[in-house]
C-alpha positions as CSV (number, residue, x, y, z in Angstrom):
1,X,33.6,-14.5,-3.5
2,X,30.1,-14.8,-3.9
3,X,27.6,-11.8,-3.8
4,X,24.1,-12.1,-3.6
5,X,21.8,-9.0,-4.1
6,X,18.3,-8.6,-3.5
7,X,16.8,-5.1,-3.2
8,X,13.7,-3.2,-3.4
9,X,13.2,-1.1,-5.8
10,X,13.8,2.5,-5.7
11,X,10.4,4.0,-6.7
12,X,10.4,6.3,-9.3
13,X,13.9,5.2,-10.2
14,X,15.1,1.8,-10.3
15,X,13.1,-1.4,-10.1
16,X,14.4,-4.3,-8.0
17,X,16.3,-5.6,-10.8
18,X,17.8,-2.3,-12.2
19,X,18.8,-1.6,-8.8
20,X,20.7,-5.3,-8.3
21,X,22.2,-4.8,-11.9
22,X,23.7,-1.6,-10.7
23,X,25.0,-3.3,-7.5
24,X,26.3,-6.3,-9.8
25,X,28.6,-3.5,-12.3
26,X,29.8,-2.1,-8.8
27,X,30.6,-5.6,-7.6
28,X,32.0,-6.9,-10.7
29,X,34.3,-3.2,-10.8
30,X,36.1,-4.3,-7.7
31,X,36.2,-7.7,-8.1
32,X,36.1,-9.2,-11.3
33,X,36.4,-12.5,-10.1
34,X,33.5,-12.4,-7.9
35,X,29.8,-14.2,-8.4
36,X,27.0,-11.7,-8.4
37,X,23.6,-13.3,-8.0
38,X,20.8,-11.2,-8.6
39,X,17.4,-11.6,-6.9
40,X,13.9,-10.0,-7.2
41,X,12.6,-8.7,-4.1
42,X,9.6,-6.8,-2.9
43,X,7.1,-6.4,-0.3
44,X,4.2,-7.2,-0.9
45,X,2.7,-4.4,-2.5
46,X,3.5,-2.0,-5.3
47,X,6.3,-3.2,-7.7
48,X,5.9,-7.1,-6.5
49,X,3.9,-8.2,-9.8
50,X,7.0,-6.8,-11.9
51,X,10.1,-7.6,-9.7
52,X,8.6,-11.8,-9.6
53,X,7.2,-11.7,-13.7
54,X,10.9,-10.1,-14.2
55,X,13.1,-12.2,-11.9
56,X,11.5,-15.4,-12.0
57,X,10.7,-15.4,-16.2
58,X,7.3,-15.1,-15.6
59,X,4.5,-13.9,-18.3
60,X,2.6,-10.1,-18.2
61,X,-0.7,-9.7,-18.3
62,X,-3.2,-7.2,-19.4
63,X,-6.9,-7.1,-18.4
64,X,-9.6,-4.5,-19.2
65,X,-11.6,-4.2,-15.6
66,X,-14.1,-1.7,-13.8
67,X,-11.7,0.7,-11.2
68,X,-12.4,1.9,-8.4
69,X,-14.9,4.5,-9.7
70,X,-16.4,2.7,-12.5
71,X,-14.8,3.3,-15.2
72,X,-12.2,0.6,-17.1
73,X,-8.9,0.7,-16.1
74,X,-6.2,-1.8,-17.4
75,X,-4.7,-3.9,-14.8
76,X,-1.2,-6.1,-15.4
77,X,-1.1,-9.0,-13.4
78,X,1.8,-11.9,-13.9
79,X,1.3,-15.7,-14.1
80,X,4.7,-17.2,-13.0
81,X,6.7,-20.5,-15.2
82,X,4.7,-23.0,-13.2
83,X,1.1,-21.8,-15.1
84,X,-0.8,-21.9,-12.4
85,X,0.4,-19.3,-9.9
86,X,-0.8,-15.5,-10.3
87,X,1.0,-12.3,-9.0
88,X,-2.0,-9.9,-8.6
89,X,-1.5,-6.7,-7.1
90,X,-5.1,-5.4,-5.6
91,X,-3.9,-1.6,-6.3
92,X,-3.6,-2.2,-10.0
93,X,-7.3,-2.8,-10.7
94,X,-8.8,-0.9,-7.1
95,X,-5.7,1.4,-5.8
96,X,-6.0,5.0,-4.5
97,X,-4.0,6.3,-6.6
98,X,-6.0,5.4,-9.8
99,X,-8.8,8.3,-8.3
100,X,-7.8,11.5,-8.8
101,X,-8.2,13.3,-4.8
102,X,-11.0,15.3,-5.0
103,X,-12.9,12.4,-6.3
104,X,-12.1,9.9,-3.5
105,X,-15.2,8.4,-2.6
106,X,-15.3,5.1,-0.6
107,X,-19.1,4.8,-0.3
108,X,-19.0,4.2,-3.9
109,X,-15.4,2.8,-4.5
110,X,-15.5,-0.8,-5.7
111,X,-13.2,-3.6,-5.7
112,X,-15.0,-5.0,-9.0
113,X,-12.1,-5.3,-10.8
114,X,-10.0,-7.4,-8.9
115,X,-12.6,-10.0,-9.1
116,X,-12.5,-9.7,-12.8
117,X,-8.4,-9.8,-12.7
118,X,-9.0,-13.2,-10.5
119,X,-11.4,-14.3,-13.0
120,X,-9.2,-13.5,-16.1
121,X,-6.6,-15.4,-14.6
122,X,-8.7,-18.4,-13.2
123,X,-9.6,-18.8,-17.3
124,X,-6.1,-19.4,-17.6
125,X,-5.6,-21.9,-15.9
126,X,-4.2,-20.1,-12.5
127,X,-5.7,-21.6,-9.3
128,X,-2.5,-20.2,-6.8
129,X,-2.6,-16.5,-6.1
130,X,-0.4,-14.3,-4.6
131,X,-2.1,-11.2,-4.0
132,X,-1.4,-7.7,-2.6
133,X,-3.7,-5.8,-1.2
134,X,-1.9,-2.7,-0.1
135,X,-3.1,0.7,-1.3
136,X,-7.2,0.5,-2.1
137,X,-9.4,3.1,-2.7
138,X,-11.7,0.8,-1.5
139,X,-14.3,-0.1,1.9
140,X,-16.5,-2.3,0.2
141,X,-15.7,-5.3,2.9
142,X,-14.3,-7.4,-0.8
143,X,-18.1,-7.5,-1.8
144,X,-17.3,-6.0,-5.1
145,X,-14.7,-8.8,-5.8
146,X,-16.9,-11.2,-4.6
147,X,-19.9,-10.1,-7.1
148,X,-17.3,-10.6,-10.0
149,X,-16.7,-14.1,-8.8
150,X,-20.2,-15.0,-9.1
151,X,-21.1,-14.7,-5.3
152,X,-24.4,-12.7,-5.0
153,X,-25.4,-9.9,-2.5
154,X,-29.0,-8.8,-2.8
155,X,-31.5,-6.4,-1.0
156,X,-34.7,-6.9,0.4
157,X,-36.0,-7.1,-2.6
158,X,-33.7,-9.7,-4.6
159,X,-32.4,-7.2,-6.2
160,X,-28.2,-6.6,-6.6
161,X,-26.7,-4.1,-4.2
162,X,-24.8,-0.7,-5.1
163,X,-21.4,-0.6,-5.9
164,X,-19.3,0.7,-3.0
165,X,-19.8,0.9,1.1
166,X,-23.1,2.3,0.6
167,X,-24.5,-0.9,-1.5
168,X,-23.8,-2.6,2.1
169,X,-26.5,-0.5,3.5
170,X,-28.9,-2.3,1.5
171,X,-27.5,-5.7,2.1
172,X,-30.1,-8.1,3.3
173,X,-28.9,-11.7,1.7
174,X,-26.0,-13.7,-0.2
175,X,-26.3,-16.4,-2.4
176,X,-23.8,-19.3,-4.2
177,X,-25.7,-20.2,-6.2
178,X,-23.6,-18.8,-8.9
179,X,-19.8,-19.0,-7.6
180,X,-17.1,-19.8,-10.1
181,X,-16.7,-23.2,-9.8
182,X,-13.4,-23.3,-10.3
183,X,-12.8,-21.4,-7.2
184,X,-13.5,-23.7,-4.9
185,X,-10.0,-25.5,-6.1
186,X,-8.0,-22.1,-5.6
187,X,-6.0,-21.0,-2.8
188,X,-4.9,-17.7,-1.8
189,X,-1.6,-16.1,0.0
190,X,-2.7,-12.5,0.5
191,X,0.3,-9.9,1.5
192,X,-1.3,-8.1,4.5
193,X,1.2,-6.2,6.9
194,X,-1.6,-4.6,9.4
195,X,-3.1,-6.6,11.7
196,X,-6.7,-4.0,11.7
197,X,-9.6,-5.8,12.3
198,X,-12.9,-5.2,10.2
199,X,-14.4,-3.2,12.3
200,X,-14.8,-0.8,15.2
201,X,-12.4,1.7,16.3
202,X,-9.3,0.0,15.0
203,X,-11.3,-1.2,12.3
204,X,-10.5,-0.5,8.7
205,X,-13.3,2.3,8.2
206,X,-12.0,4.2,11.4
207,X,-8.6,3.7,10.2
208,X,-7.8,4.3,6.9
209,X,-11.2,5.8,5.3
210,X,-10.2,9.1,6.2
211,X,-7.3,9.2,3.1
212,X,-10.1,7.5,1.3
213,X,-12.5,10.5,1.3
214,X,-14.5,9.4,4.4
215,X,-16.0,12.0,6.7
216,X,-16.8,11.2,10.1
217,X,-20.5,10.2,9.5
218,X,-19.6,8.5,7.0
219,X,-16.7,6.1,9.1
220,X,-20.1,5.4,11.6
221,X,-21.8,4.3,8.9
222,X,-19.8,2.3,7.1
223,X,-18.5,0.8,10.7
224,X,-22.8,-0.3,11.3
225,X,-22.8,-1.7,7.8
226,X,-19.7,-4.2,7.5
227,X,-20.6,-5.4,11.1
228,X,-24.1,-6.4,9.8
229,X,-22.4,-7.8,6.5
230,X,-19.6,-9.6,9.1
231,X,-22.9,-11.5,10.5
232,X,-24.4,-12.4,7.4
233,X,-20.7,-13.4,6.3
234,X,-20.6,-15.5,9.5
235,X,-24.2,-17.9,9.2
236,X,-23.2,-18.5,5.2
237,X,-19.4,-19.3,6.2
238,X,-19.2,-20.2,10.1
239,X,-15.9,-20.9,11.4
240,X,-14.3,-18.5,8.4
241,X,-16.4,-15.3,8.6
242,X,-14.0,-13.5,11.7
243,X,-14.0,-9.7,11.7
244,X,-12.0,-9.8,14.9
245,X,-8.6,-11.6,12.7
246,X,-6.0,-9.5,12.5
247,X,-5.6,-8.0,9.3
248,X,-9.8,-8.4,8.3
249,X,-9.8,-4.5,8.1
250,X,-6.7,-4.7,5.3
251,X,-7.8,-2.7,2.3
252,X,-11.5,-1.6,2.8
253,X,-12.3,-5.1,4.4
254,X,-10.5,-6.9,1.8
255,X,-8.8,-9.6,4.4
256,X,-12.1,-10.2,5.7
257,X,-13.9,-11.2,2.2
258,X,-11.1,-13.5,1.5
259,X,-10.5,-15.2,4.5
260,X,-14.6,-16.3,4.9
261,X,-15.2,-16.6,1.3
262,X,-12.2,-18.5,-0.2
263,X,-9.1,-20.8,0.7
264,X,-7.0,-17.9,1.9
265,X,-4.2,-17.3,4.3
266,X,-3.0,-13.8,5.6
267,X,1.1,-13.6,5.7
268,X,3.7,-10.5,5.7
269,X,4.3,-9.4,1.7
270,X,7.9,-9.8,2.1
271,X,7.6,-13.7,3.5
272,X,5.8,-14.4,0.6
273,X,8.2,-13.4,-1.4
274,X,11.2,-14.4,0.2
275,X,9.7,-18.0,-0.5
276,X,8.5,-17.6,-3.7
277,X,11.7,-16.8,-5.0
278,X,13.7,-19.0,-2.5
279,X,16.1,-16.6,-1.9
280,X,17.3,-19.1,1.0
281,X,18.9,-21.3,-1.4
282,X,20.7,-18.5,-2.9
283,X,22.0,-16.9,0.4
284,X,22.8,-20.5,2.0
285,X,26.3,-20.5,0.5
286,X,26.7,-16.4,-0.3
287,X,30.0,-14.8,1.5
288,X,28.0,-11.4,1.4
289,X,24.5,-10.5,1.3
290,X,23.2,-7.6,-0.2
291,X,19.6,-5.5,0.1
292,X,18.1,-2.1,0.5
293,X,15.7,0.5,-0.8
294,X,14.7,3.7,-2.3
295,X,15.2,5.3,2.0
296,X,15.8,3.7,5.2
297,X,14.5,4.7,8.1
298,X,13.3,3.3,11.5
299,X,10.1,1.9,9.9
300,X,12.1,-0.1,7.5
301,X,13.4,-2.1,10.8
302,X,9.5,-2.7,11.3
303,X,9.8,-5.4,8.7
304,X,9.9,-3.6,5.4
305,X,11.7,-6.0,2.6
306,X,15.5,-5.2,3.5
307,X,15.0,-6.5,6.7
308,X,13.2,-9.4,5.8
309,X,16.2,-10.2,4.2
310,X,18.7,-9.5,6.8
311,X,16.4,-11.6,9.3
312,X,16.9,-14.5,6.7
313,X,20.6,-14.0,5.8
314,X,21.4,-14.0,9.7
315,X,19.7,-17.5,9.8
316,X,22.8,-18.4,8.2
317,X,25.1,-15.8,9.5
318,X,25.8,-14.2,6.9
319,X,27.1,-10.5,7.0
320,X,24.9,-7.8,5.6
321,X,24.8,-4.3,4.0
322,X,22.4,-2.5,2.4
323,X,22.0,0.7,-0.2
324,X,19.3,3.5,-0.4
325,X,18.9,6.7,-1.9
326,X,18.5,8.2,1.8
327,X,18.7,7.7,5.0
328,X,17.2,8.9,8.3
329,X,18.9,9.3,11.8
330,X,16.8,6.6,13.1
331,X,17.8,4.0,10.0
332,X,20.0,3.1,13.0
333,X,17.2,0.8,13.9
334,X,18.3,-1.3,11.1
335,X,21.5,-1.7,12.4
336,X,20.0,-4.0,15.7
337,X,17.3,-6.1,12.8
338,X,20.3,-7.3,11.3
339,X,21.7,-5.0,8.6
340,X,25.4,-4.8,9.3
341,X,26.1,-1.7,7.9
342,X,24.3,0.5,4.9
343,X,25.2,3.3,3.2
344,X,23.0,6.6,1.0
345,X,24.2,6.9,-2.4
346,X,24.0,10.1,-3.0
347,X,27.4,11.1,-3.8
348,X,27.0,15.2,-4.1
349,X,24.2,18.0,-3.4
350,X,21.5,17.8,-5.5
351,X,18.1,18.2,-6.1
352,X,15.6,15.1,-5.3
353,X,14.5,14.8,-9.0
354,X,17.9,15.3,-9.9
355,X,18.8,12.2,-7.5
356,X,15.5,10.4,-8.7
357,X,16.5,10.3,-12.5
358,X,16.9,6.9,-13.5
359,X,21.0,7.4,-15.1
360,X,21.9,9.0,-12.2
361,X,20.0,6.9,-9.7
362,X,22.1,4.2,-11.3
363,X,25.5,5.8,-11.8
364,X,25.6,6.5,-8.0
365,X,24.3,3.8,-7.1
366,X,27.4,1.7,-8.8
367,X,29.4,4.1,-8.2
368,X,28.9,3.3,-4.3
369,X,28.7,-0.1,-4.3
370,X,31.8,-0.1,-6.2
371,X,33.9,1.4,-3.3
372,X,32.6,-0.7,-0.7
373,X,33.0,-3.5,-2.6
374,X,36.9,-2.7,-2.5
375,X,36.9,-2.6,0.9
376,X,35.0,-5.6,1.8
377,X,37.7,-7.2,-0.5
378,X,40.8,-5.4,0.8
379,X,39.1,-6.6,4.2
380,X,38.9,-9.8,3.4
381,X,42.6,-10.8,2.4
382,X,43.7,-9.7,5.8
């Protein structure tokens, strides 16, 4: 029998390969005959850079860059076997969660520093990114990124613009004159799950300033003052510079800056990583797949990772189940997106730091996939 996992990780537990290792002792319990494959997986965003540097042998990382705020931060990034592809995650270098809340500040947030983790890693030798771009503290429109890359955006007066949405106010011209050369031979797959545009009211300032620190005058002005820097954007890069593409407004106008000012494609986190890892090859011949996550619940049927890999297990009709810490009543969404059956692991009452803790996040988690493992295989010889 063959058994191939690939599961998210559960945050603050397990990472995507604790979590298939734990699956793997479960398997290997009721079956000792049985080949376990384990496979990174993530979405996209937080814990991608470590579950593809981890599962694919790839190399860490670490940069000294401005965050969000200002002051240094230290990002990891990963640079897979090949040399030249980069796993950059925009949240390690710009992410909301590196500003403390009462501090949250998007008119002078900047996305600096994942310029300079772009650069560090184009003087590497890296011209393939994958980049996620999920959880900014950010509504700079990508200008900050762009500055770090040599792109220039001045004032009336010549003079560079402020960090942050408010340095857009100011924004009168850009220049090229200085762009990393080397950039024009890079090309970009940026994990974007919202389809937001840049601005307006579905826009990203409207949207998602709000948890950013924005105030309501502040979303109008911000709004004015990445629609004048969409227009600008537009004459320098015609044909490229679209606010109205779904998924410009992602992170603070982050899809927007990369789609007009370098080779970059938009695609769902997890369909990036399904193919970076070619988990089809590995599922093509499998008699069981296996996935899940930290909880399941009806937006995890909205294409979160464990239903990316059901979708691409059932291309080959192959049966699937899947493992969480919890569930909701309406996980039973999964059930129609092509997870055959899944089960919580929680195997008593607890507290939920008791059930977070890594040992015992891992015990039950082995524990259960242990005894549905026996049954699968009792199953089977019928």
């Amino acid at each position: 029998m063959k058994i191939v996992v690939a599961i998210d990780s559960l945050k603050g537990s397990l990472s995507s390969l604790e979590a298939g290792q734990a699956i793997r002792e479960g398997a290997l319990r009721a079956d000792p005959q049985a080949e376990v494959v384990v496979r990174p997986l993530a979405d996209g965003g937080e814990g991608t850079v470590e579950a593809l540097v981890a599962g694919m042998n790839g190399t860490r990382c670490q940069v000294l860059v401005t965050g969000p705020m200002g002051e240094p931060v230290e990002c990891t990034y990963g640079i897979l076997p090949d040399g030249q592809t980069a796993v950059v995650e925009m949240a390690g270098a710009a992410g909301i969660t590196l500003v403390d809340p009462d501090r949250r500040d998007p008119m002078r947030a900047t996305t600096y520093g994942v310029g300079e983790v772009l650069r560090d890693a184009i003087g590497r030798g890296c011209s393939r990114f994958l980049v996620g771009i999920g959880g900014s503290a950010t509504n700079d429109g990508g200008v900050g990124m762009l500055q770090a890359l040599g792109y220039e955006f001045l004032d009336e007066s010549g003079q560079p613009i402020a960090p942050g949405a408010a340095g857009l106010a100011e924004l009168c011209t850009i220049r090229t004159d200085h762009v990393l050369p080397q950039l024009a031979q890079c090309s970009f797959k940026i994990a974007c799950d919202v389809v937001n545009p840049l601005c307006g009211p579905q826009g990203c300032s409207a949207v998602y300033g709000p948890q950013k620190g924005a105030t309501p005058a502040m979303i109008k002005k911000m709004d004015d003052w990445l629609n004048r820097y969409a227009v600008l954007a537009a004459r320098l890069c015609p044909g490229k510079a679209d606010p109205d593409h779904p998924g410009a407004g992602a992170a603070g106008g982050m899809g927007f800056a990369f789609l007009a000012f370098t080779n970059a494609v938009l695609e769902s986190g997890i369909d990036i990583v399904l193919a970076e890892t070619d988990l089809a090859s590995y599922v093509r011949d499998a008699d069981l797949v296996v996935t899940g996550e930290g909880r399941l619940d009806g937006q995890s049927a909205m294409g979160k990772a464990p239903v990316g890999v059901a979708r691409l297990a059932k291309q080959y009709g192959k049966p699937v189940v899947a493992f969480a810490g919890s569930v909701t009543p309406d996980a039973v969404a999964c059930n129609g997106a092509g997870i055959d059956a899944f089960f919580p692991i929680l195997r008593g009452v607890s507290t939920l730091e008791e059930a977070m803790a890594p040992d015992n996040a891992r015990r039950n988690l082995t524990d259960t996939a242990e005894q549905v493992f026996r049954l699968w295989k009792t199953v089977g010889k019928r």
